[in-house]
FIKOLZA-1660 file (N, C-alpha, C; in steps of 0.1 Angstrom, whole numbers, plus 5000, padded with zeros to 4 digits):
% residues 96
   i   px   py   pz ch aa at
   1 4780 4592 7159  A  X  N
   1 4784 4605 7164  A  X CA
   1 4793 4611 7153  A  X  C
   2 4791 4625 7148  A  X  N
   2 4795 4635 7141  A  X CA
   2 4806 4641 7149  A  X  C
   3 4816 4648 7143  A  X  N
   3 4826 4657 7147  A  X CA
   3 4822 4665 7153  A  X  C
   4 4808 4672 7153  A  X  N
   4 4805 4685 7158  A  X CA
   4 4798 4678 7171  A  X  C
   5 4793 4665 7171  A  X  N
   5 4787 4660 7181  A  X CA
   5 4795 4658 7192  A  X  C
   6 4808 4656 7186  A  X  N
   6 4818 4651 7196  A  X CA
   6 4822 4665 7203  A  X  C
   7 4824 4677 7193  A  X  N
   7 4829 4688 7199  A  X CA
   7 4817 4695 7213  A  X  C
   8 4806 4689 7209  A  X  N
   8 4797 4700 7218  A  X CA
   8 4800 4689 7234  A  X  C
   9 4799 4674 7229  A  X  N
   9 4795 4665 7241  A  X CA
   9 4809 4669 7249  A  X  C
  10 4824 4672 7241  A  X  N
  10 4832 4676 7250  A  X CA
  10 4833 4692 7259  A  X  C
  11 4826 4698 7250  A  X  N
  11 4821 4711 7256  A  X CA
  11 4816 4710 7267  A  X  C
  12 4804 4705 7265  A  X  N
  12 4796 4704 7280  A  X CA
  12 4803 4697 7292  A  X  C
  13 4813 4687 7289  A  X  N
  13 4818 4676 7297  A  X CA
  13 4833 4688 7307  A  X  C
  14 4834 4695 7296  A  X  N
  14 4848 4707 7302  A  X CA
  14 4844 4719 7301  A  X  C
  15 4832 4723 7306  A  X  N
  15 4829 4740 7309  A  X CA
  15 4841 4748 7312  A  X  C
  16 4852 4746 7319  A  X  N
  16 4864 4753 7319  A  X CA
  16 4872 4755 7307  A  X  C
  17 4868 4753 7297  A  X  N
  17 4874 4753 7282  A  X CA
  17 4866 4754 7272  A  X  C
  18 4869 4763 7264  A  X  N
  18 4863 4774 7252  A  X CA
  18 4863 4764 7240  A  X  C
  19 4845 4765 7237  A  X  N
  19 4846 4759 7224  A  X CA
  19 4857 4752 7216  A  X  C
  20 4861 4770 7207  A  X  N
  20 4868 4772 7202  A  X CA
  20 4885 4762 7203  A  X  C
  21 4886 4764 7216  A  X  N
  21 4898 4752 7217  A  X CA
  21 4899 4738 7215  A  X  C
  22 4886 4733 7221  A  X  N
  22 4883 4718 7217  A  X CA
  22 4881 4721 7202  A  X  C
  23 4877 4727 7197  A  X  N
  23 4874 4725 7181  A  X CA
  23 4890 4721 7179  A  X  C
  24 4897 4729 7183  A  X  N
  24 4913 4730 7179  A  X CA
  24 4920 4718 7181  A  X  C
  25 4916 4712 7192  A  X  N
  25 4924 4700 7197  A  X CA
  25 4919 4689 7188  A  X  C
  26 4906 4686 7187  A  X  N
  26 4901 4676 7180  A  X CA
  26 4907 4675 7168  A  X  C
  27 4905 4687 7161  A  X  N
  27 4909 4690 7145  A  X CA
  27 4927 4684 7146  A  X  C
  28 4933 4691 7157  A  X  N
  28 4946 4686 7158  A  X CA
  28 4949 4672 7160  A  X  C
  29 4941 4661 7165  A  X  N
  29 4941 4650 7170  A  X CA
  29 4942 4645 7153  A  X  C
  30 4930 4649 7147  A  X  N
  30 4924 4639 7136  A  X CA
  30 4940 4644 7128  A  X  C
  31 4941 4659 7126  A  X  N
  31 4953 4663 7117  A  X CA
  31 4967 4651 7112  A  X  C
  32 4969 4648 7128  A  X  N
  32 4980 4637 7134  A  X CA
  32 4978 4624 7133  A  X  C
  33 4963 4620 7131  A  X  N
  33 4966 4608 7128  A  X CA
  33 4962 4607 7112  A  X  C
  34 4962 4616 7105  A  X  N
  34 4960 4619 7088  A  X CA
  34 4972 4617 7085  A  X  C
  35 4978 4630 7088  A  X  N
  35 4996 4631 7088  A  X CA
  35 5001 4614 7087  A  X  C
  36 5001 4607 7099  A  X  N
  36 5006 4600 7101  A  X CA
  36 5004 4583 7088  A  X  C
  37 4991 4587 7087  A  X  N
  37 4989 4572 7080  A  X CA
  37 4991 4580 7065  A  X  C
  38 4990 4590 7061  A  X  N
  38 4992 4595 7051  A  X CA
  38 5010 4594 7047  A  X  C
  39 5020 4591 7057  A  X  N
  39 5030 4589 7056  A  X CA
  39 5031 4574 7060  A  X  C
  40 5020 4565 7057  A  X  N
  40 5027 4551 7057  A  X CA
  40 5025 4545 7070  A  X  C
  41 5026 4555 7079  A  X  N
  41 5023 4549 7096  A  X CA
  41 5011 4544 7102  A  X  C
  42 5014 4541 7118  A  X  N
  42 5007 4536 7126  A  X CA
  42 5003 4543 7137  A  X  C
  43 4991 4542 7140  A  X  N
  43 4985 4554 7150  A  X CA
  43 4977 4546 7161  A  X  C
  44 4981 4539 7170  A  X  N
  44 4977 4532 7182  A  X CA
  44 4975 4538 7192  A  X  C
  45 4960 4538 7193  A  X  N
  45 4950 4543 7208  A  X CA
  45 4952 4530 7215  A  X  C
  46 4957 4529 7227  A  X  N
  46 4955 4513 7236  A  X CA
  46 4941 4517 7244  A  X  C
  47 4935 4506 7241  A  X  N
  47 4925 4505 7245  A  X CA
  47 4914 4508 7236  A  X  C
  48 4915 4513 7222  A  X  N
  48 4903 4519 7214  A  X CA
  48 4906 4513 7203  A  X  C
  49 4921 4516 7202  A  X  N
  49 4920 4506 7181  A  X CA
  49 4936 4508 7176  A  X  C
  50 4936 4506 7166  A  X  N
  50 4950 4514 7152  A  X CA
  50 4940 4516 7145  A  X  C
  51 4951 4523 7136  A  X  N
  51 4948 4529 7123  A  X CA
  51 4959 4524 7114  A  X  C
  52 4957 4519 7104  A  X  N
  52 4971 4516 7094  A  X CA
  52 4968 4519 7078  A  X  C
  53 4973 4512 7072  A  X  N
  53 4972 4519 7057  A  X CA
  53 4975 4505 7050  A  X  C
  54 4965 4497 7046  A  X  N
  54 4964 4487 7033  A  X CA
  54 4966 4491 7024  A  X  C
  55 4976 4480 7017  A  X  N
  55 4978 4486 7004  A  X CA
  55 4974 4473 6994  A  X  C
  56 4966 4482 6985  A  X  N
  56 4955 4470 6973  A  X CA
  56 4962 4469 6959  A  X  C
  57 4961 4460 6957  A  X  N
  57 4971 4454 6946  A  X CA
  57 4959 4463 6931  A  X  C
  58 4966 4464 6919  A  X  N
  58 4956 4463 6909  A  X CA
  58 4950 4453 6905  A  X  C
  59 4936 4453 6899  A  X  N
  59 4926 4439 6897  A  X CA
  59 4918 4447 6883  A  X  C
  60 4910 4438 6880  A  X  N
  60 4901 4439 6872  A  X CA
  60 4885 4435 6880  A  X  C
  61 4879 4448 6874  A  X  N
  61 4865 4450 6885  A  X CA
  61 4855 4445 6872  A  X  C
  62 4846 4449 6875  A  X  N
  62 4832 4449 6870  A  X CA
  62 4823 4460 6868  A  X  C
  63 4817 4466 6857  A  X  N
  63 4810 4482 6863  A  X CA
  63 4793 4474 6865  A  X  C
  64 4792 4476 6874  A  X  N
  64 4775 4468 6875  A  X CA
  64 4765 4471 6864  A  X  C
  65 4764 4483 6860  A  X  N
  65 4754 4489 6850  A  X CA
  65 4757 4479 6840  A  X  C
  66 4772 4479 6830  A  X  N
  66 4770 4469 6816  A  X CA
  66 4776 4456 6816  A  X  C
  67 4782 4456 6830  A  X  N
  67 4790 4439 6832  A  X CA
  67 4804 4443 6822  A  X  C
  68 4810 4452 6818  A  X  N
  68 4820 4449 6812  A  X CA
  68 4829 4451 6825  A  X  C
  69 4843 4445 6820  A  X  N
  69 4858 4447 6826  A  X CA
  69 4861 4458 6826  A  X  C
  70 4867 4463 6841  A  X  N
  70 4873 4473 6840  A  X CA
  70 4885 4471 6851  A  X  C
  71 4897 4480 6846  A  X  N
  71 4907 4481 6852  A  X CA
  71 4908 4485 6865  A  X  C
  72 4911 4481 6875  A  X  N
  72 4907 4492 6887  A  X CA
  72 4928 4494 6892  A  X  C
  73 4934 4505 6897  A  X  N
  73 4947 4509 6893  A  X CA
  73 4949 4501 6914  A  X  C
  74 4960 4496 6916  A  X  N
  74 4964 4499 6926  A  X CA
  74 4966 4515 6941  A  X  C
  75 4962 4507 6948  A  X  N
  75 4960 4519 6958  A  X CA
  75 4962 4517 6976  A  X  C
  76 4962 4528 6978  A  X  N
  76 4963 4527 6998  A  X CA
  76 4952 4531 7004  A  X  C
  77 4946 4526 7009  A  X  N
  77 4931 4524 7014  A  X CA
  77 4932 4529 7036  A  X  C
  78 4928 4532 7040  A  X  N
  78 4932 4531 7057  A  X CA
  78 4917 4522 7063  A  X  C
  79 4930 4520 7073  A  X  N
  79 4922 4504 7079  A  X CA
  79 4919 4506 7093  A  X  C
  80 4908 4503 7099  A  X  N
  80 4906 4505 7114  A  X CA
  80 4908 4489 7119  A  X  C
  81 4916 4493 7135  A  X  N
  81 4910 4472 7139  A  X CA
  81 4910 4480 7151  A  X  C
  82 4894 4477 7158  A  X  N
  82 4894 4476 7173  A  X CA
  82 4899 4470 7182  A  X  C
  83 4906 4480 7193  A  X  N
  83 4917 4472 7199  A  X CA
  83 4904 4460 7213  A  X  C
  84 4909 4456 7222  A  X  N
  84 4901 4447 7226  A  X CA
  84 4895 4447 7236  A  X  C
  85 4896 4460 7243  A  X  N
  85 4887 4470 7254  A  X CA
  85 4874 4473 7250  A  X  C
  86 4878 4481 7237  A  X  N
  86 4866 4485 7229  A  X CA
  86 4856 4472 7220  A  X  C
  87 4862 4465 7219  A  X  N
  87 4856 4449 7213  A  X CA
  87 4850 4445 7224  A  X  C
  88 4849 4442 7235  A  X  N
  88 4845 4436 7250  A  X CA
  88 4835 4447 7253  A  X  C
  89 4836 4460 7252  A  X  N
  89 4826 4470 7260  A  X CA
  89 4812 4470 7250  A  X  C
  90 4816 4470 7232  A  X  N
  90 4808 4468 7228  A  X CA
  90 4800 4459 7225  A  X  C
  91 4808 4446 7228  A  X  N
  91 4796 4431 7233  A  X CA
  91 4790 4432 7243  A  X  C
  92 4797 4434 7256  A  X  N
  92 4789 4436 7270  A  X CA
  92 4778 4446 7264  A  X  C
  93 4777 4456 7259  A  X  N
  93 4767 4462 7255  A  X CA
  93 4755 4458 7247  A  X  C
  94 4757 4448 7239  A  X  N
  94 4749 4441 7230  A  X CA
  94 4739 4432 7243  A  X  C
  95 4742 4426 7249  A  X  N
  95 4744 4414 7261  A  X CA
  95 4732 4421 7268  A  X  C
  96 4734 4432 7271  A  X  N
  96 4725 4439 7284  A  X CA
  96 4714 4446 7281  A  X  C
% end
């Protein structure tokens, strides 16, 4: 599912509320949890997941095309871990 897929599926689900506003809220949702891991933090949905922010040491890569070494720089990467509602619904799902 796409952003806009999510905005229409919440459209239809809340006819008492204007496009426009779910666009706003969503955008707001994601904005807050940008904000948030982009400052280091932690963004816990119970029941759906976190969000956190790994941080990757510098290493020496490989460029596939010539095999030489290459430097790859230290960095902060964001990390998903599904929480364990959403781990269970999506095996029962597999199952059935």
């Amino acid at each position: 599912m796409i952003k806009s897929e999510l905005i229409e599926q919440l459209t239809d689900e809340n006819p008492h509320l204007y496009q426009r506003d779910i666009e706003r809220i969503v955008a707001t949702i994601f904005d807050e949890i940008t904000g948030s891991l982009e400052q280091g933090g932690r963004v816990e949905l119970r029941g759906f997941g976190a969000f956190s922010v790994r941080h990757r040491g510098p290493r020496v890569g490989r460029n596939p095309r010539s095999g030489e070494s290459v430097k790859v720089a230290a960095k902060s990467v964001p990390f998903f871990k599904a929480g364990k509602e959403l781990r269970e619904r999506v095996d029962a799902s597999r199952k059935a």
